[in-house]
Structure formats: structure tokens, C-alpha cells
Legacy VTK file of the C-alpha trace (Angstrom):
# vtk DataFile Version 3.0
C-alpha trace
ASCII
DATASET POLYDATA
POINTS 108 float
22.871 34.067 -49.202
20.444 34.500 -52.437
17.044 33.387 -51.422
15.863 30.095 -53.834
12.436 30.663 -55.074
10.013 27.548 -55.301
6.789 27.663 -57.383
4.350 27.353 -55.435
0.603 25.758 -56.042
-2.521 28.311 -55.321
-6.259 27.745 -55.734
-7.941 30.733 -56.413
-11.397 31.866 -56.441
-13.530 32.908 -59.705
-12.234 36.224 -59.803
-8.524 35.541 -59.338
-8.517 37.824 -56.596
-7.501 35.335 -53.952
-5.099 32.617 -53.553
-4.952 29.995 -50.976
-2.360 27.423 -50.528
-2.415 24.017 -52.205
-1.559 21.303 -49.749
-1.059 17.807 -50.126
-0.397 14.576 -48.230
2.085 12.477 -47.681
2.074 8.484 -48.133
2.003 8.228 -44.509
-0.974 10.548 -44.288
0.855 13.728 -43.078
-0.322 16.953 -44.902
2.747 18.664 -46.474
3.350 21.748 -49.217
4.756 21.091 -52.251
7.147 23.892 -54.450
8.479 23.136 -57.642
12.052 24.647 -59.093
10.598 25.810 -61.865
7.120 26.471 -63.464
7.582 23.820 -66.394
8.023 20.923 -63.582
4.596 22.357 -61.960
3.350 21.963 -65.089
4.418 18.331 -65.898
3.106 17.365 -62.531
-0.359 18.890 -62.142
-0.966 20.185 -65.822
-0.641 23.625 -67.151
-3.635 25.611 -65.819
-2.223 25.015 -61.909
-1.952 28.595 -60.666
1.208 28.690 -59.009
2.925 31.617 -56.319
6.313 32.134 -55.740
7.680 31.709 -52.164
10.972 31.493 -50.468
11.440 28.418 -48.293
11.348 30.758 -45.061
8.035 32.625 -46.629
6.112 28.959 -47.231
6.956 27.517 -43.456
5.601 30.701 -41.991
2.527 30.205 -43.509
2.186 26.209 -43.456
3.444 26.403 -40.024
0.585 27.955 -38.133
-1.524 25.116 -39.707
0.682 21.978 -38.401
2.527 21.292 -42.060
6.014 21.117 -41.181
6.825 19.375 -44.319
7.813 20.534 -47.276
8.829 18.684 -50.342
10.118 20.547 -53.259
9.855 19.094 -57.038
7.716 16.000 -55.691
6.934 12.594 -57.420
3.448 11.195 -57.933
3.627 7.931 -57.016
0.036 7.195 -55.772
-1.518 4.828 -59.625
-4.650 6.518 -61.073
-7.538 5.238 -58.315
-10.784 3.510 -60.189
-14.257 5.138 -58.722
-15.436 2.727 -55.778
-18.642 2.382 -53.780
-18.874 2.244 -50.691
-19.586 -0.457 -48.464
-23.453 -0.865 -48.406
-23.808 1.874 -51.168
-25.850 0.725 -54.310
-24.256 0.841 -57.349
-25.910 3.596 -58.436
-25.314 5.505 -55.512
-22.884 8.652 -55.728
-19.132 7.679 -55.963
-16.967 7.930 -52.812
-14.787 10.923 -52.806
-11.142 10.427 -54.555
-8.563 10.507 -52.499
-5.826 13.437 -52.056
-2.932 13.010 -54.444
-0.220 11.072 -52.152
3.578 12.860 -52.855
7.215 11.150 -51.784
10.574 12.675 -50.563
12.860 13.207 -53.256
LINES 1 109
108 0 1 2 3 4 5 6 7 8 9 10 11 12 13 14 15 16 17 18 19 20 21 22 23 24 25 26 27 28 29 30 31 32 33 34 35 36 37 38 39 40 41 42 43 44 45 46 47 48 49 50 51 52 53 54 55 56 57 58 59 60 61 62 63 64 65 66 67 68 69 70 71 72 73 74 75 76 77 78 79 80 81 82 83 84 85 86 87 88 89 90 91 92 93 94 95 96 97 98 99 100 101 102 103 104 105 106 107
């Protein structure tokens, strides 16, 4: 059985030197990790300077695993709309935004 290879997303540090996986969340708040089946629909989705990896299927649950991510989603959907900057309740104003929220993903 050939082994499908998903594109995987990385961050890296300054030097390039090391790569940690990207995870995500679910709509229902479960973290999950994302692959793409090719690099051009990584790119559509989370623009062209995402480093990516490539993993087998078997390679990415042995390393989401240990961490409680037991799903996986390959060539995902946004479907969270673009979130406006909010204050928090009791902030001022002027006071620093509250943190955006993680990118929400769907089942295909």
C-alpha cells in the first residue's frame, strides 16, 4: 500500500532550524492537525509563506497523539468569518485588544 503524503503546517523559529507542529481547533473546540493534498491548497488556505512538512497519516498521529489530538482533517475549510477586534468586558477602549481567536476548521 503506497503511503499518501499530506502537507503538513510547521512554525519555525528565526533560523529555520526547527519546526513545530501547527495545530488548530475544531468548531466544537477540540484541537486537531490539519494536512493538505498538495502544497498549492496550503497555500490558498493560509497564504504562501506557511512553512509546510510532509507527513504520512501514520507519521502525523504519532506525533499529535502523545498530545491528546486525535483528529485529523486533511484539505480543511475555513469557515470561522473574519472576527472584528473586541474589548473586553470592563476594558477601556483604549485598552489592548483581546487576543483573536484560533482559526476554527470543519470535516470535509
Amino acid at each position: 500500500m503506497a503511503c499518501v503524503v499530506w502537507h503538513v503546517p510547521v512554525t519555525t523559529t528565526g533560523t529555520g532550524s526547527t519546526a513545530a507542529l501547527r495545530l488548530f481547533r475544531m468548531r466544537d473546540g477540540r484541537r486537531c492537525a490539519v494536512g493538505f493534498s498538495s502544497p498549492e491548497a496550503l497555500a490558498a488556505l493560509l497564504g504562501p509563506a506557511q512553512a509546510y512538512t510532509e507527513l504520512g497519516e501514520a507519521a502525523l498521529r504519532v506525533l499529535t497523539g502523545p498530545l491528546g489530538v486525535d483528529t485529523l482533517v486533511l484539505d480543511p475549510g475555513l469557515v470561522a468569518p473574519p472576527v472584528a477586534t473586541a474589548v473586553a468586558p470592563g476594558a477601556s477602549p483604549g485598552a489592548a485588544p483581546a487576543p483573536a481567536p484560533t482559526v476554527h476548521l470543519q470535516h470535509r
